[in-house]
C-alpha positions in Angstrom: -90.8 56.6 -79.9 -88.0 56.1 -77.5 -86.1 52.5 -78.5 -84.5 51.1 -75.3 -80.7 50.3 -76.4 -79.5 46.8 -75.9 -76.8 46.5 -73.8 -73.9 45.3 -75.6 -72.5 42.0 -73.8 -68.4 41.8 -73.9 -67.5 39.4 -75.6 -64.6 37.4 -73.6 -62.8 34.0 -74.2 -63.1 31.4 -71.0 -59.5 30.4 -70.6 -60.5 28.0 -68.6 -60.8 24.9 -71.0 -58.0 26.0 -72.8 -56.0 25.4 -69.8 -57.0 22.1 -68.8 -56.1 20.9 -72.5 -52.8 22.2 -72.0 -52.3 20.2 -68.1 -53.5 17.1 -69.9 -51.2 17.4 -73.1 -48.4 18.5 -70.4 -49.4 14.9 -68.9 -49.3 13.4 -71.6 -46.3 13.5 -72.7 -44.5 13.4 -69.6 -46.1 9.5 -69.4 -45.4 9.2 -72.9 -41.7 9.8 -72.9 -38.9 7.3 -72.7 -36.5 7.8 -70.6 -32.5 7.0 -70.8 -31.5 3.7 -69.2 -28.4 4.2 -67.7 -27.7 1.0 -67.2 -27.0 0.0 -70.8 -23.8 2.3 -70.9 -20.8 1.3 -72.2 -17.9 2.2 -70.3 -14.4 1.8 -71.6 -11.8 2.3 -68.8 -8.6 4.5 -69.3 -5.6 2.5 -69.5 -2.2 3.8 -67.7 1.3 3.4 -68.7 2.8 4.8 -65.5 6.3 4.1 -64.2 5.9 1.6 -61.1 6.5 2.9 -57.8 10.0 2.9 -56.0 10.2 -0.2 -54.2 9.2 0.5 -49.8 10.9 -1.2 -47.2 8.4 -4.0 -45.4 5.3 -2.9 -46.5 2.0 -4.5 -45.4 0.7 -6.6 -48.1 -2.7 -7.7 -48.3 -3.7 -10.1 -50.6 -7.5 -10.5 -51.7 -8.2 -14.0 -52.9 -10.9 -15.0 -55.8 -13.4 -15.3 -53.1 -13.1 -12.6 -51.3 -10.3 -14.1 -48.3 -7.5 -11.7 -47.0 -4.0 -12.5 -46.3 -1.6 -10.5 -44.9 2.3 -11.0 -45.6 1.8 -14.4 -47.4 -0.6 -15.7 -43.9 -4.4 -15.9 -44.4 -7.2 -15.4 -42.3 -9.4 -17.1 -40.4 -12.4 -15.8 -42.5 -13.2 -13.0 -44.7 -15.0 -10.2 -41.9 -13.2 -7.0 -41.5 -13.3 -7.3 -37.7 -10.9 -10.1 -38.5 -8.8 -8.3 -41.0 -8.6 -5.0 -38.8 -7.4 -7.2 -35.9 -4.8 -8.7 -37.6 -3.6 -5.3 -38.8 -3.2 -4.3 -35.7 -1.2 -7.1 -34.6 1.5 -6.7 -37.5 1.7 -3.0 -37.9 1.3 -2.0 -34.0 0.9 1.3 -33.9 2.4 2.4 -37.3 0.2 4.1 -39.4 2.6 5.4 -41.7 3.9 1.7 -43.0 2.6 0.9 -46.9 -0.3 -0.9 -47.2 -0.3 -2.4 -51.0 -3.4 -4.2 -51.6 -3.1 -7.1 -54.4 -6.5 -8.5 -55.7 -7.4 -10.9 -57.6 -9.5 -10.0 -61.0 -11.8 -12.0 -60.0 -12.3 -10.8 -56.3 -15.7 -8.9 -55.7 -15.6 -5.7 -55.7 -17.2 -5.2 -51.7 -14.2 -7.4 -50.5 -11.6 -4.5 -51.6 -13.8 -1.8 -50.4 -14.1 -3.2 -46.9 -10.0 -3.6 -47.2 -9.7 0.2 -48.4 -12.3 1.1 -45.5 -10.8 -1.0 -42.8 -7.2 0.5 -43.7 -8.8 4.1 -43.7 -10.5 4.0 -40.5 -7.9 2.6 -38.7 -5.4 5.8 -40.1 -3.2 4.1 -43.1 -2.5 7.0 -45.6 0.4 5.3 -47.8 -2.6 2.8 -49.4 -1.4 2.0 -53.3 -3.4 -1.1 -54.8 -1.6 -3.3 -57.5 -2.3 -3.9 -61.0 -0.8 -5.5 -63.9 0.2 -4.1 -66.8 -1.5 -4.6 -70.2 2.1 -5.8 -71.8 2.2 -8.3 -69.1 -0.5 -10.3 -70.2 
């Protein structure tokens, strides 16, 4: 008697589940993670003990009030908009570009109000720009 031999079945392992519990730990734990807040940083300035610069002969100085007006050589502005500030720098330094430009703020004085002064002075070609401070014995 001739017995008909059973075919032997491979045996294999379906990867297939195995995979999708992978993806869905994979997601999550990138839901599940907290990430850093960089907002909460603490951020502690340098302080400088440099010598102060040699003193220029007339220098522009403009002067940043609390609330964000400009003055130029002890004379304010009509208002605070850097049409009005790049006009009058035109007017007082002609066609000098290479004349100081110190620019004295207030520590109070936001911050957008001596970047439009720093961008005004750089478009129009100023490269001696040097912004005052006070130094920590002073206070």
């Amino acid at each position: 008697m001739k017995f008909r031999r059973q075919r032997a079945e491979e045996d294999a392992v379906n990867l297939t589940p195995l995979i999708d519990v992978v993806f869905l730990l994979l997601i999550f734990f990138m839901v599940s993670t907290t990430f850093t807040k960089e907002t909460h940083l603490t951020v502690t300035l340098p302080e400088s003990n440099g010598a102060p610069q040699p003193q220029v002969q007339d220098p522009l100085i403009v002067v940043i009030g609390a609330d964000g007006s400009y003055g130029i050589n002890g004379k304010g502005l009509v208002n605070n908009q850097a049409s009005t500030l790049r006009t009058a720098l035109e007017q007082i330094a002609g066609d000098d570009r290479s004349a100081a430009l110190i620019l004295t703020a207030d520590a109070k004085t936001p911050h957008q109000a001596v970047v439009t002064a720093m961008d005004v002075a750089g478009q129009m070609g100023f490269v001696n720009l040097s912004i005052t401070t006070q130094s920590a014995e002073a206070e």
